[in-house]
N, C-alpha and C positions, 0 to 999 in steps of 0.2 A: 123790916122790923116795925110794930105800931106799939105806943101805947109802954114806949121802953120796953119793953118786953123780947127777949130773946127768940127767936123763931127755929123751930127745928132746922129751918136750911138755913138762916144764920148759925147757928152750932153746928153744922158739921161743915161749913167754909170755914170758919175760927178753928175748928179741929185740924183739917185739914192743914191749912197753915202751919199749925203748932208742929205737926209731923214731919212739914215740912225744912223747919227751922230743926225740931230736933235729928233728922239726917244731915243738918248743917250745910242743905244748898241753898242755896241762890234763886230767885222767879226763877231768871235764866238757864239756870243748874236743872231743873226741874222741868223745865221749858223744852228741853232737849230731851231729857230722857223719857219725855208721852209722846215726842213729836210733834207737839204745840209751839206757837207764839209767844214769844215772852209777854206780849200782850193779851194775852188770851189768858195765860197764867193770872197776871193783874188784874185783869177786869173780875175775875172767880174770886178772887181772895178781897177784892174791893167790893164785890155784890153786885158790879154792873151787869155780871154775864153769870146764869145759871149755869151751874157744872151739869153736865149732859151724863150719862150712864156711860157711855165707851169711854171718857174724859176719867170718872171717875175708875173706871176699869183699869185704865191705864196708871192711873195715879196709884190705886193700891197696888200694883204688879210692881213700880217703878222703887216705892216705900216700902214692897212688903210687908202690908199691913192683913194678909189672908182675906181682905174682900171686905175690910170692915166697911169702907164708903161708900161701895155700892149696894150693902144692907142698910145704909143710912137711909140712901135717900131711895129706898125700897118700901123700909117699914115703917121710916120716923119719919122724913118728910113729909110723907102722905099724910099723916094729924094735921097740918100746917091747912089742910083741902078744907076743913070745917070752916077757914074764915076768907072772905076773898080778897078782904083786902090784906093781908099778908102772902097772897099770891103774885106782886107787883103790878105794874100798868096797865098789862093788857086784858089781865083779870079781872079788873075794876073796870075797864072800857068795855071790856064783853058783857057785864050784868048791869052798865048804869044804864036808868033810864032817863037822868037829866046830868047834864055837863056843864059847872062856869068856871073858864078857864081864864088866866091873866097872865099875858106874857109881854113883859116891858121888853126885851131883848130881841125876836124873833119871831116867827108866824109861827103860831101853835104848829104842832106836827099834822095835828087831823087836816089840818089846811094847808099844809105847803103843797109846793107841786112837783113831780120826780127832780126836774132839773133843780130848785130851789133845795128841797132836801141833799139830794147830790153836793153840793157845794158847801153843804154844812158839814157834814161828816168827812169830806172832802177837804176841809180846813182842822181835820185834827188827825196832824201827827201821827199819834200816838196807836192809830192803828194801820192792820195790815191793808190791802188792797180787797179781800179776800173778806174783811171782818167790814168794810165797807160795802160791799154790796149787802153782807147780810143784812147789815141793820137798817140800808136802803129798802129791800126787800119788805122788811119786816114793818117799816114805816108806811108805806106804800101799803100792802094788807090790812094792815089797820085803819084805815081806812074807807074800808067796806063797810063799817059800821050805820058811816052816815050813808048808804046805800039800802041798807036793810028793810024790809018791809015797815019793821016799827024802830025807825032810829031812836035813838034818846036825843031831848032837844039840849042843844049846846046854845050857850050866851057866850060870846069870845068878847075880850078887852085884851084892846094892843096898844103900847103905846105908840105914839107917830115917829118915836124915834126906829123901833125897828123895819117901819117902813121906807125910811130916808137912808138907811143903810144897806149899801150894796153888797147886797151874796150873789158870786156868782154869774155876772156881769150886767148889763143895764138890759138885755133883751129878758133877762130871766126874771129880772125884777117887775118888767111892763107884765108879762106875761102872771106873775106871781101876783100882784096887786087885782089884774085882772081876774083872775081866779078866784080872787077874795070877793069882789062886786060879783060875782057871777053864783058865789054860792051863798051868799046872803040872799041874793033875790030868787034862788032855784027852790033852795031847803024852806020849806016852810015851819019847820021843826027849829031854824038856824035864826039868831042874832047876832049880829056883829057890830062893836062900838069901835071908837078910835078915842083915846086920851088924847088932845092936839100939842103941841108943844109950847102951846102959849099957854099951857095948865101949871099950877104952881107944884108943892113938892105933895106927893101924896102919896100915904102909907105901902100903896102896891110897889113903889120903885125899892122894896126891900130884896125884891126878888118874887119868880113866875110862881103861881101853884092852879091845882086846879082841885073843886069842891062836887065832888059825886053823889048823885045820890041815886042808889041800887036800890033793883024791881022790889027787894024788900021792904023799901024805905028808908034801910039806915044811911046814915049820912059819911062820906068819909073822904079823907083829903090826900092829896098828892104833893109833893114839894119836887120842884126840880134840885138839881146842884150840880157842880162838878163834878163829883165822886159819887155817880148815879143817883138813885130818886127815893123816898122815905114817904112811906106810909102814914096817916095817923088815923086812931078813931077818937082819943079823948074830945068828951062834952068842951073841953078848959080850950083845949087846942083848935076845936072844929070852930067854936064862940067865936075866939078871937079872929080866924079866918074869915070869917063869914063878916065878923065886921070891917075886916080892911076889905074885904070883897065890897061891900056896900058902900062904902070911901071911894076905892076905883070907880066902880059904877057911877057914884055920883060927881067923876072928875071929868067923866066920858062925855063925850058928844053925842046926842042921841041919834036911835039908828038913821034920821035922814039928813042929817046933818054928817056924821058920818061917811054914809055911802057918797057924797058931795066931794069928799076932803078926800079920800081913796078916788074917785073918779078924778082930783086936781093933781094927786102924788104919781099915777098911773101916766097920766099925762108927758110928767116929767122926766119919766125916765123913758119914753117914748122918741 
């Protein structure tokens, strides 16, 4: 969703829901009768996970709704294609050409390393075994970006607390760190800052986002959360971003300073 604004595949996951409430089952009621995960269910009805066409196939045969979901996201989802950035993350990762990304909590995704991602997704719960590799998989591919002929240049800000905190255990972490020294000085497209922890409170520790801006020009934002990731394009929204982005930035260590302080953390967990 951006811009408050409803999105065709936001209404028909809100739909979908309602039908499934008014058959008066359960995720798990529902869960069983597609052959899906009750997780898999939740994440669809939460927006983490796009309903797939056999997903929705299923769903309508289970409801008996004559097909109407999978007309959904046939005729009506497809308007949603006009804008990218209501297509989620990887949409907006596939057409930016520049990337500032801030994540006080973790190493961005574009930078973690298999083992390092592994232990994140690894650490929740909540999903199946099955829905973890996917989204390993799908972290990992995404990736290929900064690989591309013409990457988009990324500016990453971490704070040093996500580097002081162990995902995963101390060998993934040396190696994880190192990855970070290794692609700051490969990518010539790539900056990378550190917040150190002797920096006082600053606006970025409200929470991670990251500020796009596609081969268009337009400019548009990302937010993390726990109940998956939100879109914006509002001018009011992007402003304000852009000025705690400029706050971060100027709490950061600059890049050689930096790469110094990940070469002492690298160390440590070594």
């Amino acid at each position: 969703m951006a811009s408050g604004q409803m999105t065709a595949a936001a209404f028909l996951v809100a739909e979908l829901r309602r039908a499934r409430i008014r058959h008066g089952w359960s995720q798990e009621e529902l869960a069983k009768a597609v052959n899906y995960s009750p997780s898999m269910v939740s994440a669809v009805e939460l927006g983490q996970q796009p309903p797939t066409p056999k997903y929705l196939e299923l769903c309508d045969k289970a409801l008996d709704t004559g097909g109407l979901y999978g007309r959904m996201l046939t005729d009506l989802v497809a308007l949603d294609k006009a804008q990218v950035w209501l297509r989620g993350w990887r949409a907006i990762l596939e057409e930016a050409q520049a990337l500032r990304w801030f994540e006080p909590l973790r190493v961005p995704g574009l930078l973690q390393t298999e083992p390092y991602a592994r232990a994140v997704f690894a650490a929740d719960d909540s999903l199946t075994r099955a829905e973890r590799e996917d989204r390993l998989a799908d972290r990992m591919a995404s990736q290929g970006v900064l690989c591309q002929e013409d990457p988009p240049r990324v500016v990453s800000v971490l704070d040093e607390s996500a580097l002081r905190r162990r995902v995963g255990g101390r060998k993934v972490m040396f190696d994880q760190t190192q990855h970070l020294i290794r692609h700051a000085s490969d990518h010539p497209s790539a900056r990378l800052h550190v917040v150190p922890l002797s920096a006082e409170e600053y606006p970025g520790l409200n929470g991670p986002f990251i500020l796009a801006t596609l081969r268009d020009g337009a400019d548009v934002a990302y937010l993390g959360g726990q109940i998956g990731g939100r879109e914006l394009d509002q001018q009011s929204d992007l402003s304000t971003l852009q000025r705690i982005w400029e706050a971060t930035l100027g709490a950061a260590l600059p890049t050689q300073e930096s790469m110094e302080l990940l070469k002492e953390i690298a160390e440590s967990w070594s």
